[in-house]
KEKE-3310 file (N, C-alpha, C; in steps of 0.2 Angstrom, whole numbers, plus 5000, padded with zeros to 4 digits):
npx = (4892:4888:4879:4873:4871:4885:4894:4894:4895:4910:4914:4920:4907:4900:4893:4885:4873:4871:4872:4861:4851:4853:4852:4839:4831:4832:4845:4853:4859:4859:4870:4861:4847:4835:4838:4832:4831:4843:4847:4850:4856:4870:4885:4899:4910:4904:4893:4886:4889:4881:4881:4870:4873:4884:4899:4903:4918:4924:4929:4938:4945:4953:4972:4986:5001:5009:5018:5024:5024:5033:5024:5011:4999:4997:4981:4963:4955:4955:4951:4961:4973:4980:4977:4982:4974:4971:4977:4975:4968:4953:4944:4950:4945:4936:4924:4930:4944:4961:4977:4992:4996:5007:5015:5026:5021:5032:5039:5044:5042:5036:5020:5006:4991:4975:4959:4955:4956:4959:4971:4978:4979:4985:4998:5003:5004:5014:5018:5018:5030:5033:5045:5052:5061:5070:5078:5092:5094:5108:5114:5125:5140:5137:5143:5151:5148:5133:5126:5128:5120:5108:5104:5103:5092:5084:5079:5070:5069:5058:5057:5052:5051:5060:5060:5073:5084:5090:5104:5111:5125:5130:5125:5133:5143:5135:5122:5111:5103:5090:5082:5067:5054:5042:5031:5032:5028:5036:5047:5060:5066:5067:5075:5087:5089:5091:5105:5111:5110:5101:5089:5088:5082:5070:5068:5055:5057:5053:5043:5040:5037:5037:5045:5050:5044:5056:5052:5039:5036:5037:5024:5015:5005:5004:4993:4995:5004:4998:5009:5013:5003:5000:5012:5012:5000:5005:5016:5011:5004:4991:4977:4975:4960:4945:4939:4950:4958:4953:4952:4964:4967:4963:4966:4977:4988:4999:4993:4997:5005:5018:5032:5039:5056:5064:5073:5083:5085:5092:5084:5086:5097:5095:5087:5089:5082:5066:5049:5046:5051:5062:5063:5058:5043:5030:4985:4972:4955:4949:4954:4961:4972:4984:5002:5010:5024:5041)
npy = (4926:4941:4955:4969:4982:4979:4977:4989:5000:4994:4998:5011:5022:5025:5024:5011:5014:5025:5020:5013:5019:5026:5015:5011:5024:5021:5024:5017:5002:4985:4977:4985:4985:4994:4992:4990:4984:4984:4973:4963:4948:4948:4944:4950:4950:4948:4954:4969:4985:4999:5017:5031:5030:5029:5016:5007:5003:4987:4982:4975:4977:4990:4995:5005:5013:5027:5042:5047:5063:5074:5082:5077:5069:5051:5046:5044:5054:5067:5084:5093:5092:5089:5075:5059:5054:5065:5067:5059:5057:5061:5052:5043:5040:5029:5024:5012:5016:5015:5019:5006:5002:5014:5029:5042:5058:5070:5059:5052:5043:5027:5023:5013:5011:5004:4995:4983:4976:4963:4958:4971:4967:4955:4962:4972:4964:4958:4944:4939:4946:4955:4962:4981:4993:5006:5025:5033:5047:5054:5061:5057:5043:5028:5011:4995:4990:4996:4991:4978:4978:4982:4970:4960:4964:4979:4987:4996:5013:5015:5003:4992:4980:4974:4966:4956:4968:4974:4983:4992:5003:5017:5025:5036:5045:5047:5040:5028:5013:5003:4988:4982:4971:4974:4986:4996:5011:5026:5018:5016:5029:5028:5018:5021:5032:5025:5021:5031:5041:5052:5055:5064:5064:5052:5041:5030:5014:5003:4990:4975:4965:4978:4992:5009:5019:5025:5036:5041:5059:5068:5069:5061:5050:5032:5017:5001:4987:4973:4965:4968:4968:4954:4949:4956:4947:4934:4936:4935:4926:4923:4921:4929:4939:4932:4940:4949:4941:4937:4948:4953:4943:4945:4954:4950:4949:4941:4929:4922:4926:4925:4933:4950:4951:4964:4969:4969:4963:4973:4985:5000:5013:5030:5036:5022:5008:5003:4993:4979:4967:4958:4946:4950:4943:4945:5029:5023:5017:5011:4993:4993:5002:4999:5005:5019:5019:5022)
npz = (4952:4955:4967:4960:4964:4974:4965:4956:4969:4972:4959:4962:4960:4972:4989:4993:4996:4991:4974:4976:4976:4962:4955:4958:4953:4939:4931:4927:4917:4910:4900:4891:4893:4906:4923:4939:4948:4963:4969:4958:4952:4946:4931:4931:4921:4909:4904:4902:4909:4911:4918:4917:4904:4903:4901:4912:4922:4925:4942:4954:4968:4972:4970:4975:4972:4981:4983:4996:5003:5014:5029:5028:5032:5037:5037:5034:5034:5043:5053:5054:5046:5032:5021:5016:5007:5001:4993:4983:4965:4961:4952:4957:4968:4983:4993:5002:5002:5009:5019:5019:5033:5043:5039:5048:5050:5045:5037:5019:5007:5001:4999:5001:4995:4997:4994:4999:5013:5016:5013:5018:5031:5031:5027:5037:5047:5061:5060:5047:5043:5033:5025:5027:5019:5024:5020:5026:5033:5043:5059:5061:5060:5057:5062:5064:5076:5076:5068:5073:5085:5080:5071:5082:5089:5093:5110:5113:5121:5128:5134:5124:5116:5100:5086:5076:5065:5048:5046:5036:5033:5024:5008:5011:5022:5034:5031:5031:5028:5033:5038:5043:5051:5054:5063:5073:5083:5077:5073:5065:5068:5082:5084:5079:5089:5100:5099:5100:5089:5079:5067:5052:5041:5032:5024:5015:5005:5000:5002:5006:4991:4985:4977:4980:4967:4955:4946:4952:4958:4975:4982:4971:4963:4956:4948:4952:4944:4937:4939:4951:4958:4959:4965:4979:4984:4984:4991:5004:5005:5001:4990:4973:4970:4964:4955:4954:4945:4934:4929:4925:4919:4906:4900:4897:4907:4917:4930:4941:4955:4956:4959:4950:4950:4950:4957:4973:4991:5003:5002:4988:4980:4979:4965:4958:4950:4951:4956:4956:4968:4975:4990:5006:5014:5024:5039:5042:5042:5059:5063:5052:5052:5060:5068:5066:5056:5053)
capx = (4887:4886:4874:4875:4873:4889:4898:4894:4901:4918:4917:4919:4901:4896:4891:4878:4866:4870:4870:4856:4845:4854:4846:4830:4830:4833:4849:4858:4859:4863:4867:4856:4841:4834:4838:4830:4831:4848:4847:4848:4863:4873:4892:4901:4914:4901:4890:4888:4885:4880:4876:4868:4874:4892:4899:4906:4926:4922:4934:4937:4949:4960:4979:4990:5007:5012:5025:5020:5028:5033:5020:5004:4996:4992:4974:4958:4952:4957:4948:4965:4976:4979:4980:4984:4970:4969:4982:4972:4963:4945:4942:4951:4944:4933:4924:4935:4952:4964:4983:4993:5000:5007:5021:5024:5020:5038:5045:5043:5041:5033:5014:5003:4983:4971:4951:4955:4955:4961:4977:4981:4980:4992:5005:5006:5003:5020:5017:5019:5038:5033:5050:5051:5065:5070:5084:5090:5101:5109:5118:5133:5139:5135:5147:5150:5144:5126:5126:5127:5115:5101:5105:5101:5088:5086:5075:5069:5070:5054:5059:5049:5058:5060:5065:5080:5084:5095:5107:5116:5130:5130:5131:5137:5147:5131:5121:5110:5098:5087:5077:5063:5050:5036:5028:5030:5026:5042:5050:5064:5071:5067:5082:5094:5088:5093:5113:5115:5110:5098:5088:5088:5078:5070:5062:5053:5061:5052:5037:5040:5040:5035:5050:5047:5044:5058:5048:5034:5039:5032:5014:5012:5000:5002:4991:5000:5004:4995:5012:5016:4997:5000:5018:5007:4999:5011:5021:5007:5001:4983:4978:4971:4952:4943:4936:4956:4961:4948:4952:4972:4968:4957:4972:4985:4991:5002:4990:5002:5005:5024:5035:5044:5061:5068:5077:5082:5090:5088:5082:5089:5100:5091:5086:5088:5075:5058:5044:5043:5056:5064:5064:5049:5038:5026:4982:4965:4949:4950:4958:4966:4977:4994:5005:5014:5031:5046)
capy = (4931:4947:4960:4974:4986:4980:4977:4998:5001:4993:5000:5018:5023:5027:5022:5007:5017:5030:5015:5008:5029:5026:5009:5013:5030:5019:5027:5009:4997:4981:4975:4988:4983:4998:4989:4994:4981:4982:4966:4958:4945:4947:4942:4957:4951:4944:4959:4978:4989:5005:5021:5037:5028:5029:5009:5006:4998:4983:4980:4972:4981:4997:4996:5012:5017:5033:5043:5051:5070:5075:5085:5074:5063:5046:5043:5043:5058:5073:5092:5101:5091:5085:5066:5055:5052:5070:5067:5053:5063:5063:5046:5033:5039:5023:5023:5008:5015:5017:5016:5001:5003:5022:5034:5049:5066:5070:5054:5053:5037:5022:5021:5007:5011:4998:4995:4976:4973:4956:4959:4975:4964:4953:4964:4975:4959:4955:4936:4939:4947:4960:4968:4987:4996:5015:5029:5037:5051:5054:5067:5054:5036:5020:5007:4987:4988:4998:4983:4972:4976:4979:4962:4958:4966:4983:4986:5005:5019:5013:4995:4990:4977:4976:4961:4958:4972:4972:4988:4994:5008:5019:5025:5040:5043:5049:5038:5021:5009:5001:4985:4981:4966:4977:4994:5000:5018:5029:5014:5019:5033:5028:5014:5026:5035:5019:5022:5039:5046:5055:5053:5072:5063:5046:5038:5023:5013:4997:4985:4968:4965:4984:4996:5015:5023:5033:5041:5046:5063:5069:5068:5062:5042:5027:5011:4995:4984:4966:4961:4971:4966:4948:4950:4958:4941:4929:4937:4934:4917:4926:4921:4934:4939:4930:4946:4952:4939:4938:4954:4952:4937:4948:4960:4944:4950:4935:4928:4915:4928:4926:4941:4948:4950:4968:4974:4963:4965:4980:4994:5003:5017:5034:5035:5015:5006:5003:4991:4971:4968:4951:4948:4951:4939:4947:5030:5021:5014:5006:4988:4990:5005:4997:5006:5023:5019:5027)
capz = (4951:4962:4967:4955:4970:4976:4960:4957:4976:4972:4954:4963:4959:4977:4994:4993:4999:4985:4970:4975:4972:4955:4950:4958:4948:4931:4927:4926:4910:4909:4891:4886:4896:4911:4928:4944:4957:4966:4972:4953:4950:4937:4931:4931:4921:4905:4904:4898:4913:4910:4923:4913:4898:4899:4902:4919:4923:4931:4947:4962:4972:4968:4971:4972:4975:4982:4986:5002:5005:5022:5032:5023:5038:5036:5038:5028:5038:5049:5052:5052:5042:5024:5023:5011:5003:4999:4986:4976:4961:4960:4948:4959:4974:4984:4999:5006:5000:5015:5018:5022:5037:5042:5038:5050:5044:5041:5035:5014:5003:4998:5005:4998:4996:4994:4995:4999:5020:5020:5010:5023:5037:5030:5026:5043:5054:5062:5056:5039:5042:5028:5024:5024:5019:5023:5019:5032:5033:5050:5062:5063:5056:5061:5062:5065:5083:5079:5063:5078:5088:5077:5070:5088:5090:5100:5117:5113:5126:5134:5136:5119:5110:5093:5080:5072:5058:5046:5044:5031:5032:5018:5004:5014:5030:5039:5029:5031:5026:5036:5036:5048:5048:5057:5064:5079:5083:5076:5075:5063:5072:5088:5086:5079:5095:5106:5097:5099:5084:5076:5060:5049:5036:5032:5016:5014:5000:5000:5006:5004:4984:4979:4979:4978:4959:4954:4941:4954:4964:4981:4982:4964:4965:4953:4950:4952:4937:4938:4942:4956:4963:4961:4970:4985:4986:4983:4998:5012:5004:4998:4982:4969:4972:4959:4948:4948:4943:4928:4925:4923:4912:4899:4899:4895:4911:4923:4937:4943:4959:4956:4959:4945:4951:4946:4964:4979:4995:5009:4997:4983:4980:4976:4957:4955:4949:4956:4953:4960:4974:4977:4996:5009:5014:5027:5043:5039:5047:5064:5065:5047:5053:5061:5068:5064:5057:5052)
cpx = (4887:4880:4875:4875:4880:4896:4899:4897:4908:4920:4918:4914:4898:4894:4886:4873:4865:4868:4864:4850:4848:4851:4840:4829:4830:4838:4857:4855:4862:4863:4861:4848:4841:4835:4836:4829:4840:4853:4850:4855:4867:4881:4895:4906:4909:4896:4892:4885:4887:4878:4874:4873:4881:4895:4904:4914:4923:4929:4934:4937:4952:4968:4983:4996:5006:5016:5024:5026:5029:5027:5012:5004:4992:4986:4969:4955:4954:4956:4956:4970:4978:4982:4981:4978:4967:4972:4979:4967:4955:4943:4943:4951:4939:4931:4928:4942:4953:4972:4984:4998:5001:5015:5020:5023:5027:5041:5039:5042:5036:5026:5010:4996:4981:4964:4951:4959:4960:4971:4982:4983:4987:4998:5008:5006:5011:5023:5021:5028:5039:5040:5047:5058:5066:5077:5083:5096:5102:5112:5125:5132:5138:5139:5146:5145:5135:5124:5123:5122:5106:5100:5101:5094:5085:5080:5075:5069:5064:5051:5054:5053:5056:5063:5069:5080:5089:5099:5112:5120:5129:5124:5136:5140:5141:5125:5116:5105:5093:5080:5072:5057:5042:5034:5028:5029:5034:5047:5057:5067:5070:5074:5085:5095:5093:5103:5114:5113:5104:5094:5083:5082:5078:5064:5062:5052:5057:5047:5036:5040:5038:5043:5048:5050:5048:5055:5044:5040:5036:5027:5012:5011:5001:4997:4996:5000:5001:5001:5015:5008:4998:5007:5017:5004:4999:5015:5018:5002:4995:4983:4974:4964:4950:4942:4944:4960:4958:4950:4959:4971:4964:4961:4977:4989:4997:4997:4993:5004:5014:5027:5042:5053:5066:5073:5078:5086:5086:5089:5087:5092:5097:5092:5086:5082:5071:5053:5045:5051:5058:5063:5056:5046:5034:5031:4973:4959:4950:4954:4963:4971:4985:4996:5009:5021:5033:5049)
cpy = (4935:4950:4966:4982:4985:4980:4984:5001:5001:4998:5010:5023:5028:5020:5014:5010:5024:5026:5013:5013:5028:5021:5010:5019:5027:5020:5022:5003:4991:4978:4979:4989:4990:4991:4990:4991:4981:4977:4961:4956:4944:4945:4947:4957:4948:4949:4968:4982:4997:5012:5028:5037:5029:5020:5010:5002:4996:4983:4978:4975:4986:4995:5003:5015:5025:5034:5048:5056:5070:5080:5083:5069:5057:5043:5044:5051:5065:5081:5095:5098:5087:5079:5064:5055:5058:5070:5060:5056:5059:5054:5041:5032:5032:5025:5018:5009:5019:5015:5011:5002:5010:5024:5039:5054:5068:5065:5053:5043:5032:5021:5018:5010:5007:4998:4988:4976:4968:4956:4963:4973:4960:4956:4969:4971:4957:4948:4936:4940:4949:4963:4974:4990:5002:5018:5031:5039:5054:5060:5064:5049:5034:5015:4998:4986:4992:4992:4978:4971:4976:4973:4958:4958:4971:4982:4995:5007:5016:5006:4990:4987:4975:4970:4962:4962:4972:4981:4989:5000:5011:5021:5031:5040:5043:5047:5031:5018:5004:4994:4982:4976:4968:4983:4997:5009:5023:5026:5016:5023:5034:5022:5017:5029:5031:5022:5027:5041:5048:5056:5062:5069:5053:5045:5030:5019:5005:4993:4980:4969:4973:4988:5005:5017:5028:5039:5046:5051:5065:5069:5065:5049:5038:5021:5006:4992:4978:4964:4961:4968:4957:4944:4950:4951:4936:4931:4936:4927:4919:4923:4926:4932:4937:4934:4947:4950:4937:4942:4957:4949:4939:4952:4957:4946:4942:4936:4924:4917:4928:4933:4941:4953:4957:4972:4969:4967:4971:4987:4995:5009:5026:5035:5029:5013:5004:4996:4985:4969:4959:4952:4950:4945:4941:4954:5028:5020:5010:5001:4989:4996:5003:5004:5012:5021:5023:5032)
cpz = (4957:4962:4961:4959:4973:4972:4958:4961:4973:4965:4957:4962:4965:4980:4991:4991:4991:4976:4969:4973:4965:4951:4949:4954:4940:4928:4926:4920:4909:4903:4887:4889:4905:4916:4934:4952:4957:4968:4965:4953:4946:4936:4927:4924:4912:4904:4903:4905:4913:4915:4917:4907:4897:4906:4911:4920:4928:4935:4951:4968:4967:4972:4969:4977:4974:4983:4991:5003:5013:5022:5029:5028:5035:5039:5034:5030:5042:5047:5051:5047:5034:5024:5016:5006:4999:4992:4982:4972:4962:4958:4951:4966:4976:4991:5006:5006:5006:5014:5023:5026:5038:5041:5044:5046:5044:5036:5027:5013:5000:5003:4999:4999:4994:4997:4997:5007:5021:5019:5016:5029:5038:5030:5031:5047:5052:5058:5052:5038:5034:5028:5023:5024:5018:5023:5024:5030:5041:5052:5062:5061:5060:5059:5064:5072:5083:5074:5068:5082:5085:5075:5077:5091:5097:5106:5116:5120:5132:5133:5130:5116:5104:5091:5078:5068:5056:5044:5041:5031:5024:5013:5006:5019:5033:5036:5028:5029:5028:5037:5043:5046:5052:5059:5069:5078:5083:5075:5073:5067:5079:5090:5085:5085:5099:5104:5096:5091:5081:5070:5058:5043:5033:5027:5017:5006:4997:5003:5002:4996:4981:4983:4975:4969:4958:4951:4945:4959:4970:4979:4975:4966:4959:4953:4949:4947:4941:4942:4947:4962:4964:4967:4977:4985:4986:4990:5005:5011:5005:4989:4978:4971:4965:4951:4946:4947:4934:4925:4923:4917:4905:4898:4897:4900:4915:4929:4940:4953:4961:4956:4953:4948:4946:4953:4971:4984:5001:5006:4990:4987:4977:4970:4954:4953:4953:4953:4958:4962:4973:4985:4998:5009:5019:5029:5042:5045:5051:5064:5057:5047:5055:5066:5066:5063:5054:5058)
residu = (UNK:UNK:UNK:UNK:UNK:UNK:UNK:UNK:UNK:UNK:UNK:UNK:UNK:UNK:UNK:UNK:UNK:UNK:UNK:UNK:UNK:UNK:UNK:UNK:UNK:UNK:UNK:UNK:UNK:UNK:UNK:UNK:UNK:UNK:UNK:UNK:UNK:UNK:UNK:UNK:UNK:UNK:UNK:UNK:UNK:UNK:UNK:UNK:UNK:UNK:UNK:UNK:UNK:UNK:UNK:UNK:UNK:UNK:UNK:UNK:UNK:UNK:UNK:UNK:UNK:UNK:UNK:UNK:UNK:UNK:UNK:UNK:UNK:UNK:UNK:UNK:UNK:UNK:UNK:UNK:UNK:UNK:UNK:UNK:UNK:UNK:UNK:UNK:UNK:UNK:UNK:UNK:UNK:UNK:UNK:UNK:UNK:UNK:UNK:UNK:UNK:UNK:UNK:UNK:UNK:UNK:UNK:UNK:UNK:UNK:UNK:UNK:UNK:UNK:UNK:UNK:UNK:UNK:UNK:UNK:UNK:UNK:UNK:UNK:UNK:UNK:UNK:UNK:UNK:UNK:UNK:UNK:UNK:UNK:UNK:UNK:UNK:UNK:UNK:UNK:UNK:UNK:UNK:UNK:UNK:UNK:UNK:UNK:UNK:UNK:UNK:UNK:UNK:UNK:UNK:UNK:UNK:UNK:UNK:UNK:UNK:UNK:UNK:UNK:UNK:UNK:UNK:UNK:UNK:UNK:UNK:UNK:UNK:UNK:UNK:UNK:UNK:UNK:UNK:UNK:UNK:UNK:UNK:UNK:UNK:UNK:UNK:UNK:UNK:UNK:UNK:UNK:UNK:UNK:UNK:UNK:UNK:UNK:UNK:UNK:UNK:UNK:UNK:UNK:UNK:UNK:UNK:UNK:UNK:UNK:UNK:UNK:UNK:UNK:UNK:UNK:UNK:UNK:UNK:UNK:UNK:UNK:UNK:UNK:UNK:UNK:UNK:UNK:UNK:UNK:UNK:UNK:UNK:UNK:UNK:UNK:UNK:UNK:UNK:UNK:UNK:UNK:UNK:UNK:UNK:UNK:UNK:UNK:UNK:UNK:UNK:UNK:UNK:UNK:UNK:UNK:UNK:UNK:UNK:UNK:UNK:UNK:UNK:UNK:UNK:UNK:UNK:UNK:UNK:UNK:UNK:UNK:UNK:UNK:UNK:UNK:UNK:UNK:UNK:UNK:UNK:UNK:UNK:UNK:UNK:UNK:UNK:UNK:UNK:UNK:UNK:UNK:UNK:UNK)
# end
């Protein structure tokens, strides 16, 4: 049993504060009956809830891949620049939805939104050893000895050291593919930096089991499939929030939190498939921002 002022909140309604003038106005139903205390507890998932008579999508949290463009700042917020959250239509906006973890405003790809705190935590906390994996095109190759040392793990320009990463040569001469288990600030092309080279362009291709939507194109947002949100919580050892996992299991979705296994390793090849990743296992509001990478 919830509040029904907070079940409203999550369902994208409004603020609390803005929900709870909608109760007390009358203009909520449940099962057909006016309701007007805020307060009143009901089971979201066994009930008709109504706002000025048209039925409610119950939900927990929202899930949403995007494919973040260059020159689009990750944060929830900013007077001069367009953020992320600019590009999520109208219907699936939330006052809790933020991205997880950051991209820079140049760097393209796969950026995660979610209304759900604890899951974010997990997946930019070092701990967890979230895989991310990114495209990079360069000014010049890379060879067995820059292989080597990322494997090693570099010590950036100002003396900041970095985890093991995994690098991949190719597919072109000038070329690579890049896996990291964390975020630091430009981290990405700050190690290329460390081996002489420079990075012209950098896509983020993969976060722990989600791998970037061929289908989607810059700026354009999907929801997550049940199976791509269960994958997300199987990979930092969370288990679904109760509502969505009710709300998988009304759909004959999989709750089981297993990943389904369409792509493994350190990334794809541009136009490859997309969707639940093998591999992985660990700009928004305050503590649940992260880091800048790429």
């Amino acid at each position: 049993m919830e509040r029904l002022d907070r079940i409203l909140a999550e369902a994208g309604l409004g603020t609390r504060r803005q929900v709870r003038k909608r109760i007390r106005a009358g203009r909520v139903r449940v099962d057909g009956r006016v309701v007007r205390d805020p307060t009143l507890a009901v089971d979201p998932l066994s009930v008709r809830i109504e706002v000025d008579g048209v039925p409610v999508q119950i939900r927990q949290h929202l899930y949403l891949l995007l494919h973040k463009p260059a020159g689009v700042i990750t944060a929830t917020r900013d007077p001069r620049h367009r953020t992320v959250l600019d590009l999520v239509p109208e219907p699936l906006r939330r006052p809790e939805l933020h991205p997880v973890g950051r991209l820079d405003k140049d760097t393209e790809g796969l950026l995660l939104l979610t209304t759900d705190g604890k899951l974010t935590h997990r997946l930019i906390a070092p701990r967890w050893h979230v895989e991310r994996t990114y495209y990079a095109r360069l000014d010049g190759p890379v060879g067995p000895e820059d292989v080597a040392a990322f494997a090693a793990g570099l010590v950036l320009e100002d003396g900041t050291p970095c985890l093991p990463a995994v690098l991949t040569p190719g597919p072109g001469p000038e070329e690579a593919r890049v896996t990291v288990v964390e975020g630091k600030y430009h981290q990405v092309r700050r190690m290329f930096r460390v081996r002489g080279r420079q990075v012209l362009y950098l896509r983020r291709e993969r976060m722990g089991p989600l791998t970037l939507d061929p289908t989607l194109p810059p700026g354009a947002i999907r929801e997550l499939t049940p199976e791509e949100v269960a994958a997300l919580y199987a990979a930092v050892d969370l288990p679904l929030p109760a509502r969505v996992a009710a709300q998988f299991a009304s759909q004959g979705a999989p709750v089981t939190g297993q990943a389904v296994q369409v792509a493994s390793g350190g990334g794809q090849d541009a136009g490859q498939g997309a969707g639940v990743a093998g591999g992985g296992g660990s700009d928004s509001r305050g503590s649940l921002q992260g880091s800048r990478e790429g």
